[in-house]
C-alpha positions as CSV (number, residue, x, y, z in Angstrom):
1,X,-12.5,-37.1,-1.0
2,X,-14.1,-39.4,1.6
3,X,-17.6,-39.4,-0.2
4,X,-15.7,-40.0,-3.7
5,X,-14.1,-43.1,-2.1
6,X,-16.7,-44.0,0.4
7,X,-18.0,-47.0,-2.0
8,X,-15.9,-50.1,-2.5
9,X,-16.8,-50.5,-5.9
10,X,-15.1,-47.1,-6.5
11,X,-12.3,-47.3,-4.7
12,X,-11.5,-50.6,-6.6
13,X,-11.5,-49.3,-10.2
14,X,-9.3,-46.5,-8.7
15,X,-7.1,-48.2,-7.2
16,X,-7.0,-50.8,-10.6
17,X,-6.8,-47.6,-13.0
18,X,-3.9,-46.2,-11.5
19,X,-2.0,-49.1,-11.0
20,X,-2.6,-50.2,-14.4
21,X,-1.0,-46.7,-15.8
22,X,1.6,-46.9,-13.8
23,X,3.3,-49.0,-16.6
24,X,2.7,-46.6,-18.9
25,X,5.0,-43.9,-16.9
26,X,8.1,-46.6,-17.2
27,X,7.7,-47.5,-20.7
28,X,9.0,-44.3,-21.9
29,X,12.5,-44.3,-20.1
30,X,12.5,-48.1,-20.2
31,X,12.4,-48.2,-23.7
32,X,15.1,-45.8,-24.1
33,X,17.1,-47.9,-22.1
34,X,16.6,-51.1,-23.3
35,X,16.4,-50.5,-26.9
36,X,20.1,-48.6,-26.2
37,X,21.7,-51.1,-24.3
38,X,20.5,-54.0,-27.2
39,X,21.4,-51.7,-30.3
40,X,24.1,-49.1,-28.6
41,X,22.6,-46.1,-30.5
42,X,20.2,-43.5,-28.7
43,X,19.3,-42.7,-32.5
44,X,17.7,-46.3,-32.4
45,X,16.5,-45.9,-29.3
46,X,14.9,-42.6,-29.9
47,X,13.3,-43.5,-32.9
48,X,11.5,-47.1,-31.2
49,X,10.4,-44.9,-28.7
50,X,8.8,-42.5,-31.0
51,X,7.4,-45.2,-32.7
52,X,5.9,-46.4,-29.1
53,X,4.0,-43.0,-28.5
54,X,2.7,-41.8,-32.0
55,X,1.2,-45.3,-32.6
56,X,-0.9,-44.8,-28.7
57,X,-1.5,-41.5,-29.6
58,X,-3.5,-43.2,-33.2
59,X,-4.8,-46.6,-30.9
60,X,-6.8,-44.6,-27.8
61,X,-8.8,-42.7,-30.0
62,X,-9.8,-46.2,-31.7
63,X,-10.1,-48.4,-28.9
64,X,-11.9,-45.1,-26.7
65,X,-14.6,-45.4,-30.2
66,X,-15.0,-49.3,-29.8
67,X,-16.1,-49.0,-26.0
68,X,-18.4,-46.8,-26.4
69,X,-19.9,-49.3,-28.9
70,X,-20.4,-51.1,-25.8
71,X,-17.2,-53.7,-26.1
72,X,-15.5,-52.2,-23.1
73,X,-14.8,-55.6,-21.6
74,X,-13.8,-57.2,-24.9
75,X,-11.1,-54.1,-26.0
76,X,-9.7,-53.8,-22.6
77,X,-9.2,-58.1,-22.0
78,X,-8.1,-57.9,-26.2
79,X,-5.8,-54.7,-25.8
80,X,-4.1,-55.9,-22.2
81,X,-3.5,-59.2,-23.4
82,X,-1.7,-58.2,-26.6
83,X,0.3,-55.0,-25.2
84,X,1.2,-57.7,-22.4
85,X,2.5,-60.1,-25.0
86,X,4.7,-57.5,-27.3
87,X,6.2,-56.1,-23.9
88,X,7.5,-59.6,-23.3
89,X,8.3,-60.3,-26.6
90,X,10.6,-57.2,-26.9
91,X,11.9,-57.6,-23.6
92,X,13.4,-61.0,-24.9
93,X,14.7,-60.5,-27.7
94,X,18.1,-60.6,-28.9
95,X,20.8,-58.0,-29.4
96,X,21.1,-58.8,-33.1
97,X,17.5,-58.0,-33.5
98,X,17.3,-55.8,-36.7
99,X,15.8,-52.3,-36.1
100,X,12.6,-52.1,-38.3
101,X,11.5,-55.5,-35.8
102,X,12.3,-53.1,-32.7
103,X,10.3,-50.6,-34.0
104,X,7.6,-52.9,-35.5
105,X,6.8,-54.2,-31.8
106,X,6.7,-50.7,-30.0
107,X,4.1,-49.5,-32.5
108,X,2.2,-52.7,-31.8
109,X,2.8,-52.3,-28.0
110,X,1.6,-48.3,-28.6
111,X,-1.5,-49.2,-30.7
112,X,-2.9,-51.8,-28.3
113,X,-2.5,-49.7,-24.9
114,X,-5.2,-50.4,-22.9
115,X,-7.5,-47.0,-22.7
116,X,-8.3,-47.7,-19.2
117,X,-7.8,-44.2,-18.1
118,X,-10.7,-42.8,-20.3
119,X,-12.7,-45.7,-19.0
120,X,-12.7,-44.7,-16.1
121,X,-13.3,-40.9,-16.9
122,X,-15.9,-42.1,-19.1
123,X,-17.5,-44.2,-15.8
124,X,-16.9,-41.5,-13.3
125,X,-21.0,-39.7,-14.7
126,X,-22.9,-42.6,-14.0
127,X,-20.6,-43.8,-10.6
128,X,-20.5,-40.1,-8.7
129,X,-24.1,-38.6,-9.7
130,X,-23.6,-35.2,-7.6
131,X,-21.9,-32.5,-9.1
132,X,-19.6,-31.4,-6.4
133,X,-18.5,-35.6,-6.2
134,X,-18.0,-35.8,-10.1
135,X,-15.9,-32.2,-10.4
136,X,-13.8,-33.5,-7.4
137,X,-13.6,-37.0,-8.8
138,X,-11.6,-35.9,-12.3
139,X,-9.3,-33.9,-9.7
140,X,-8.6,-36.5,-7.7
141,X,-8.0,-39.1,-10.4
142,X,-6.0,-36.5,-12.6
143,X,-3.8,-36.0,-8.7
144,X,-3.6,-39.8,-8.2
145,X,-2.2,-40.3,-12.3
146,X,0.5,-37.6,-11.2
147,X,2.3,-40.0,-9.0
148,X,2.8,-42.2,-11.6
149,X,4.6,-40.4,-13.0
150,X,6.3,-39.9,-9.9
151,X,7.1,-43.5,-9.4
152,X,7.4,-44.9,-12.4
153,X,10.7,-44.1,-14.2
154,X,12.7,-44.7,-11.1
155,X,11.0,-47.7,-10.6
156,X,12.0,-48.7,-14.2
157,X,15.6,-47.1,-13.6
158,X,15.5,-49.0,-10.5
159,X,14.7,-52.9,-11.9
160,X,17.1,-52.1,-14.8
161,X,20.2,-51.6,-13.0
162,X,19.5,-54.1,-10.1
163,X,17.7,-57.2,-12.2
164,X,18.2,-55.9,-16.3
165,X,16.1,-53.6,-18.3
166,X,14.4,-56.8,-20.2
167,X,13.1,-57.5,-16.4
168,X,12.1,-54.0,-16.0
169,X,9.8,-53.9,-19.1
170,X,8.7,-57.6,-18.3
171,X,7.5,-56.2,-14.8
172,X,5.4,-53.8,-16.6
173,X,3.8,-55.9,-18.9
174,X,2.6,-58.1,-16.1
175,X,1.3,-55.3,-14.1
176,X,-0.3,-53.5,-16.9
177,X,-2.0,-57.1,-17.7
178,X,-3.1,-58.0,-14.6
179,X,-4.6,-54.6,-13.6
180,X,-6.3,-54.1,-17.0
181,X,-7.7,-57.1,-16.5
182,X,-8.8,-56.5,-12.6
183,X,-10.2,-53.1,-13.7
184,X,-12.3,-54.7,-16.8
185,X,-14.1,-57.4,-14.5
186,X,-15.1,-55.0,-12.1
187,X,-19.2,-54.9,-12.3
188,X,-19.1,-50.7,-11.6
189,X,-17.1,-50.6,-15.1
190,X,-19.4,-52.3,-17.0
191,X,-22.7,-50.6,-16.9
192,X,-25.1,-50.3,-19.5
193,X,-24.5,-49.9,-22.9
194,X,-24.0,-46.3,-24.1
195,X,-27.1,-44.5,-25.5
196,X,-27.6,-44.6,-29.4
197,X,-29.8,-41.8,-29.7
198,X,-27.0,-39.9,-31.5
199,X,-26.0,-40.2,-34.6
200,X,-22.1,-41.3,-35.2
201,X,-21.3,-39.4,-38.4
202,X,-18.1,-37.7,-39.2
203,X,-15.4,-36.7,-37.2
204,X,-16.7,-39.2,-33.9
205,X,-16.6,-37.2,-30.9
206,X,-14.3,-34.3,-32.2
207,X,-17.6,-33.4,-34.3
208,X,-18.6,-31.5,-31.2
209,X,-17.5,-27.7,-31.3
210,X,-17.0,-27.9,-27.7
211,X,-14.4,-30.9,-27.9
212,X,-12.4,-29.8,-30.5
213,X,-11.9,-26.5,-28.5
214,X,-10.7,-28.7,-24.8
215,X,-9.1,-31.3,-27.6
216,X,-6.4,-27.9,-28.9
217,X,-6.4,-26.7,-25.0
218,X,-4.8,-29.6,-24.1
219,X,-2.4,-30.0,-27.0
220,X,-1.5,-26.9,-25.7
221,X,-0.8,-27.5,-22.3
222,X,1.2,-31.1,-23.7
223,X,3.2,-28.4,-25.9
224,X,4.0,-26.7,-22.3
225,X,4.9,-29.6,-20.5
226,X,7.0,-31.1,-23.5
227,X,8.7,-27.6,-23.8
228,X,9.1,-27.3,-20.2
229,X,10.7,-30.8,-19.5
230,X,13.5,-29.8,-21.8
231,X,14.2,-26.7,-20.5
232,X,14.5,-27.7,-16.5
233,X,16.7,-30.6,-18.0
234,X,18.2,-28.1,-19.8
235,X,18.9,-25.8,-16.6
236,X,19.7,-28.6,-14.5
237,X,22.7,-29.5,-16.9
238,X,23.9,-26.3,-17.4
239,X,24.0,-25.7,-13.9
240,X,25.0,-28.9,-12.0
241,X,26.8,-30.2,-15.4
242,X,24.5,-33.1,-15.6
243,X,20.7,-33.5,-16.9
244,X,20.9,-36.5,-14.4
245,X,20.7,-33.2,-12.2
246,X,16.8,-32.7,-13.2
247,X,15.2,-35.3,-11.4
248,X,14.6,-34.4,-7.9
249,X,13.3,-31.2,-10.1
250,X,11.0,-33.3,-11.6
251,X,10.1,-34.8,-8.8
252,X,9.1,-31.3,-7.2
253,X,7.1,-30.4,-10.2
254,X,4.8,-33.6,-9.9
255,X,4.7,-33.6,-6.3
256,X,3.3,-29.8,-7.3
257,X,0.8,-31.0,-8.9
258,X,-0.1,-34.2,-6.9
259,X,-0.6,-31.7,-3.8
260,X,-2.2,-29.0,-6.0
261,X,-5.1,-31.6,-7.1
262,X,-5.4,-32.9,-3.7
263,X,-5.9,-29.2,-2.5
264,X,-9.1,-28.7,-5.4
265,X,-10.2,-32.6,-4.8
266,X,-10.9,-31.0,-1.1
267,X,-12.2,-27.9,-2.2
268,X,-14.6,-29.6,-4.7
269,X,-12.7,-30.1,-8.0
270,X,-11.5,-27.7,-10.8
271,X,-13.1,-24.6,-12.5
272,X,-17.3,-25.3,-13.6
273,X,-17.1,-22.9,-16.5
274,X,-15.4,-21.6,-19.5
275,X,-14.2,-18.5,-17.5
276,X,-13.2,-21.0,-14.8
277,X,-10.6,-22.5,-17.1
278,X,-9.7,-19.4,-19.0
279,X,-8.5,-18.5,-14.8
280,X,-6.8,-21.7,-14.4
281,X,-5.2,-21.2,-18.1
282,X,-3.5,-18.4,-16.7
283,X,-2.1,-19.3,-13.8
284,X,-0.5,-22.1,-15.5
285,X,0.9,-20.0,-17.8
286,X,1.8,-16.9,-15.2
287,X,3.4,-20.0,-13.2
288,X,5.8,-21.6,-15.3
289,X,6.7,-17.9,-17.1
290,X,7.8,-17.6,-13.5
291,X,10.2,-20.3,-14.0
292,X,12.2,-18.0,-16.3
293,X,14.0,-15.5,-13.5
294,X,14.5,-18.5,-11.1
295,X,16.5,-20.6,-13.4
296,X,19.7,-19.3,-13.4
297,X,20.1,-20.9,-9.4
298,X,18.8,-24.5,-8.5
299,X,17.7,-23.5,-5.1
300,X,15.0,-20.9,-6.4
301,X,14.3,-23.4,-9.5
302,X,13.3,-25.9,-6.8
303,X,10.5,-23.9,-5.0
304,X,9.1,-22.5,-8.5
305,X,8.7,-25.9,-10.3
306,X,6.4,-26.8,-6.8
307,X,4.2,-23.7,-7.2
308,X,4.0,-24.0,-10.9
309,X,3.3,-27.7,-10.6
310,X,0.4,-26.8,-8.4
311,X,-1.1,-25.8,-11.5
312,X,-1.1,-28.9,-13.4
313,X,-3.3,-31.4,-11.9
314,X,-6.4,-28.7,-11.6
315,X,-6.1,-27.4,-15.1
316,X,-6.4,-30.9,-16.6
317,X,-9.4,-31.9,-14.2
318,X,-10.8,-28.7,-15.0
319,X,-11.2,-29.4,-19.0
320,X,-11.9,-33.5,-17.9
321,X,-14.8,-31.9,-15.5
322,X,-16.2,-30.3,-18.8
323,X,-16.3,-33.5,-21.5
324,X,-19.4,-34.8,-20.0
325,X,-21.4,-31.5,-21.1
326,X,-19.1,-31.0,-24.6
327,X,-18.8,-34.7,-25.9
328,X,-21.3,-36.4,-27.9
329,X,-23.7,-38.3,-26.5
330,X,-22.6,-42.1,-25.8
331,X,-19.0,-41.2,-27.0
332,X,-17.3,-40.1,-23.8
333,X,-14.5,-42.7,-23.7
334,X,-13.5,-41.6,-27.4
335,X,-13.7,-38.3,-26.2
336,X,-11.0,-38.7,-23.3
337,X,-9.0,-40.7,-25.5
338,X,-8.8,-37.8,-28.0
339,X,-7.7,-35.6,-24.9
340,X,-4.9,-38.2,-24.0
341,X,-3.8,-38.1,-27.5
342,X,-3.7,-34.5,-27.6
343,X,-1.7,-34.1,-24.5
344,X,0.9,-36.6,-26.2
345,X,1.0,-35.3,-29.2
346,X,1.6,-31.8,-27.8
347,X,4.0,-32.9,-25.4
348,X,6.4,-34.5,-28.0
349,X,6.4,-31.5,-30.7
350,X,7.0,-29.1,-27.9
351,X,9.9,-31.6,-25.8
352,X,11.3,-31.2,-30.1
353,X,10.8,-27.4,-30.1
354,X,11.9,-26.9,-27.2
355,X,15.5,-29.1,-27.8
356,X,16.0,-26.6,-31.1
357,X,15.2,-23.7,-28.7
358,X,17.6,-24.6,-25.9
359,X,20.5,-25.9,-28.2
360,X,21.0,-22.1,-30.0
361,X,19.4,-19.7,-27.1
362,X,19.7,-21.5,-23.6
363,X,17.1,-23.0,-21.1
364,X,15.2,-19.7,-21.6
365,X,14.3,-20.3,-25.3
366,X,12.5,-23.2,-24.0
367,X,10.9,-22.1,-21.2
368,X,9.0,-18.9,-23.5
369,X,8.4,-21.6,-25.7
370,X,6.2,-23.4,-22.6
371,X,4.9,-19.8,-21.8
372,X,3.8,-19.5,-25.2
373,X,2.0,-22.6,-25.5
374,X,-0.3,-21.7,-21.9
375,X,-0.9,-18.1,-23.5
376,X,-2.0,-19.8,-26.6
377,X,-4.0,-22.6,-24.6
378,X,-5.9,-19.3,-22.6
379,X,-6.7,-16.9,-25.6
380,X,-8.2,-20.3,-27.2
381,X,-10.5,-21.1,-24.5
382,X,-11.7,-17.3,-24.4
383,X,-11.9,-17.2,-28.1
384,X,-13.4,-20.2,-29.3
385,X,-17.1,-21.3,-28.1
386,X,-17.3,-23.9,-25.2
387,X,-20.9,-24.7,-26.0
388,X,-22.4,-28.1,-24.8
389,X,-23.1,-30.4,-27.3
390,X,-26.5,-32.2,-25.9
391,X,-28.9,-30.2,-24.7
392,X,-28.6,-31.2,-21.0
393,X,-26.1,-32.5,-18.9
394,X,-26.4,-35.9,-18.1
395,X,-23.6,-35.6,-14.8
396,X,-26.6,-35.2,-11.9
397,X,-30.1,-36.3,-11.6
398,X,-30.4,-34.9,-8.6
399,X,-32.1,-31.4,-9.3
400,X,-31.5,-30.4,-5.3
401,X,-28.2,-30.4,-5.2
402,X,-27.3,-30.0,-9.2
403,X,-25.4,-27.0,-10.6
404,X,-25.9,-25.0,-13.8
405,X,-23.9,-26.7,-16.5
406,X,-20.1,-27.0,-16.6
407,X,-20.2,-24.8,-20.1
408,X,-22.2,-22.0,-20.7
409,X,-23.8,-22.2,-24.0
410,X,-22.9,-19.3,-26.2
411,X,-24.3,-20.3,-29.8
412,X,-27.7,-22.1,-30.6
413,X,-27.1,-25.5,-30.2
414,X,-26.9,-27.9,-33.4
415,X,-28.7,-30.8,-31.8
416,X,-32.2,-31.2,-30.0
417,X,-32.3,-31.3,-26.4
418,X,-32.8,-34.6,-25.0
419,X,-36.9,-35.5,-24.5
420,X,-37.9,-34.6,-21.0
């Protein structure tokens, strides 16, 4: 972790990344909250929230495409400026603010998220040019976006009750603003302008085999964590009479995975093939299966949601390691954009799976459902080719100390290698 950190430049579009995202863990609770406490329905409240995450599931994929295009600076300054402004707009208004304006705002807030988290995946190739550095680079970003989420809902919960819930989203406007904007300035995030060589056609950077097959892994492992969120609320109620009960579990899950991330940061970052992640797959799945005989008592929930956590954090860095190799060329940003969006997406259908599920057979409905989803997410990525979709890697150009590529090509490849 020492080498990945060792320049300044890099330790200050970490530290900016994550600080700008942490805003992005509180808006979901604060939402909730404040949209209830303005309109008194959780129906309202629900639906502006929904309206918040489907519309930044559509905007990173668009804003991830413009970047590449080389306007980086522009979309970041543009988007920060403008999420800033509705988050301070909404935050304001009044009580007898009609619904449809509620919900018109969190779409806007949701379509102009800043994408700085796929910037910086995007950057991380041409910043950390040794293999070893880059696969341990994702890890330790993917462990460092884990205490976020950590931090950010009782930070929220936190500024609501002691200052008001228009304060609390206020606060994260300004942070996401001024981070955004602190992580946009920084020379190491400009660099040059993406190659052109490719062609854009069709389908942007899910046009690559490769990336459609990470893109449906990780809807599948945001269908687990969806799933799985309901059902340790779901457990936590049923067996402390209160889902306020589930979050020291959640807590224990994330910390999970913040240690487990740390642990393959050290050991050199996540799994370097398609069998690597196939492995990884599994134990995600194996671990939060194990969830199942351990939820009828809190005190042997607790210890299983740390060692199932432990899975998290590596199997994301794992499929991040691999979108250098699988994405187009000069669309990398688009390409982690679409992988945020999966996770999202995935997360939300299987959170309202997974309330069906618990509502007619218990917590365990839920918790098969999350097993489901990893089994799903493992027979895909053993199934479906993980091919890379240039004909080299472009992560080091330094043949010494290089390893073979992070996918193994298993069909002819559709584009020409790169001239030597």
């Amino acid at each position: 972790m020492h080498s990945i950190l060792k320049a300044p430049a890099t330790r200050r579009l970490f530290v900016f990344s994550i600080v700008a995202r942490l805003p992005l863990a509180m808006l979901s609770i604060g939402l909730v909250v404040h949209v209830q406490r303005l309109t008194g329905s959780f129906a309202a409240a629900g639906l502006t929230t929904a309206a918040y995450a489907v519309c930044e599931a559509i905007g990173g994929p668009v804003l991830g495409r413009l970047v590449d295009r080389g306007a980086q600076k522009p979309v970041l300054l543009a988007s920060a400026t403008a999420s800033g402004a509705l988050l301070f707009v909404i935050a304001v208004v009044p009580a007898t603010t009609p619904l449809e304006l509620l919900v018109a705002l969190a779409a806007g807030i949701g379509l102009a998220t800043p994408p700085v988290g796929a910037c910086l995946r995007g950057r991380l190739p041409a910043l950390l040019h040794d293999r070893d550095d880059l696969e341990a680079g994702y890890a330790l970003e993917t462990s460092l976006t884990e205490l976020t989420w950590v931090c950010g809902p009782p930070l929220v919960l936190g500024v609501g009750a002691l200052w008001s819930t228009a304060a609390a989203l206020s606060l994260a406007g300004m942070v996401m603003f001024i981070a955004t904007v602190a992580f946009a300035i920084q020379p190491a995030a400009l660099g040059r302008r993406p190659p052109q060589a490719t062609k854009r056609g069709r389908g942007g950077a899910l046009r690559s085999p490769a990336m459609r097959t990470l893109t449906i892994v990780l809807f599948c492992f945001g269908l687990l964590l969806g799933a799985d969120e309901v059902a340790v609320t779901a457990s936590a109620k049923m067996l402390e009479g209160s889902a306020a009960a589930a979050a020291p579990l959640f807590a224990l899950w994330g910390a999970g995975s913040f240690v487990g991330g740390m642990i393959v940061t050290r050991l050199g970052g996540g799994a370097r093939t398609a069998l690597g992640l196939v492995v990884w797959l599994a134990a995600l799945t194996v671990g939060h299966l194990a969830l199942i005989p351990g939820a009828g008592r809190v005190i042997t929930l607790a210890p299983l949601l740390l060692i199932a956590g432990a899975t998290l954090a590596p199997t994301e860095a794992s499929v991040y390691g691999m979108v250098d190799a699988a994405a187009p060329e000069g669309m990398a940003t688009e390409a982690f954009a679409w992988l945020a969006t999966a996770i999202a997406v995935g997360s939300a259908l299987g959170a309202a799976g997974a309330g069906g599920l618990a509502d007619h057979a218990g917590p365990i409905g839920a918790y098969l459902l999350g097993g489901g989803a990893g089994t799903l997410a493992a027979l895909v990525a053993l199934a479906r080719t993980l091919s890379p979709a240039r004909g080299r890697s472009r992560v080091s150009t330094r043949p010494s100390t290089a390893r073979p590529p992070i996918l193994r090509c298993t069909e002819p490849l559709t584009q020409a290698a790169d001239p030597q």
